[in-house]
N, C-alpha and C positions, 0 to 999 in steps of 0.2 A: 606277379608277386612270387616272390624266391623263400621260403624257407629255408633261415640261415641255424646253423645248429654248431654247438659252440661244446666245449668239453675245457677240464681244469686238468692240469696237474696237483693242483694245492686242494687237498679234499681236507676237509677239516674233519678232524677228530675229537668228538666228546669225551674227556675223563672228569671222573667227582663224582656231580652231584647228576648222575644216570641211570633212570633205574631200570632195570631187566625185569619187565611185565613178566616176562612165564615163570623168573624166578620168585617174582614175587608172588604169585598163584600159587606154585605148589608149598611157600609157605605159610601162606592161609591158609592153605588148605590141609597140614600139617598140623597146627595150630588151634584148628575146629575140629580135628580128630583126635586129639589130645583128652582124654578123661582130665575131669576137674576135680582134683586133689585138697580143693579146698571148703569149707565148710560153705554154705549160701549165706549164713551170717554174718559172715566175714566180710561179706562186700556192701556197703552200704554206698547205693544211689540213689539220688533223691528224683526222686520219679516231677518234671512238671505237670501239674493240673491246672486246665484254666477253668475258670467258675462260670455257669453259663451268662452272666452277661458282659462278659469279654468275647463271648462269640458270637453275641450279637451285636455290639459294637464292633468288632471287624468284619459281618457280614456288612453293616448301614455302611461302613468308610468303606466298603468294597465297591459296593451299590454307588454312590457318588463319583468314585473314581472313574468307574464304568460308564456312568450318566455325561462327564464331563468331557471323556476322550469321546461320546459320541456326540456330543454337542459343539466341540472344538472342528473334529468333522463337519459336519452340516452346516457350520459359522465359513468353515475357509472352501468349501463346496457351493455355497450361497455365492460369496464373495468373489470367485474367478467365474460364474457363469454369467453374475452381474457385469462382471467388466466386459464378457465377446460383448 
């Protein structure tokens, strides 16, 4: 067996929509070193809070998700050992 290795003339070049990782570091980084000129009342986010039984409704729908990928498991595990 021959490894065959091949080379282009026509290299394609990205323009637009490319971005320059390190330039875009140093200007986060720019950015976060910027003193904040502005008052903290000025910015209003509204913070989400969930109420605790939304966390335990998505701990139970966690818990069955869990239950069911391991039972679909052991269903198609069953199922090809049945057949040798």
């Amino acid at each position: 067996m021959q490894t065959l290795y091949y080379t282009t003339h026509n290299f394609v070049r990205r323009s637009g929509n490319v971005i320059d990782l390190c330039e875009y570091r140093s200007r986060m980084q720019d950015v976060q070193e910027e003193p904040v000129s502005a008052a903290p009342a000025a910015r209003t986010e509204r913070t989400r809070r969930r109420h605790p039984h939304q966390n335990a409704f998505a701990l139970l729908m966690d818990s069955f998700a869990s239950m069911s990928v391991i039972l679909m498991t052991l269903t198609f595990t069953f199922w090809v050992l049945d057949k040798l």
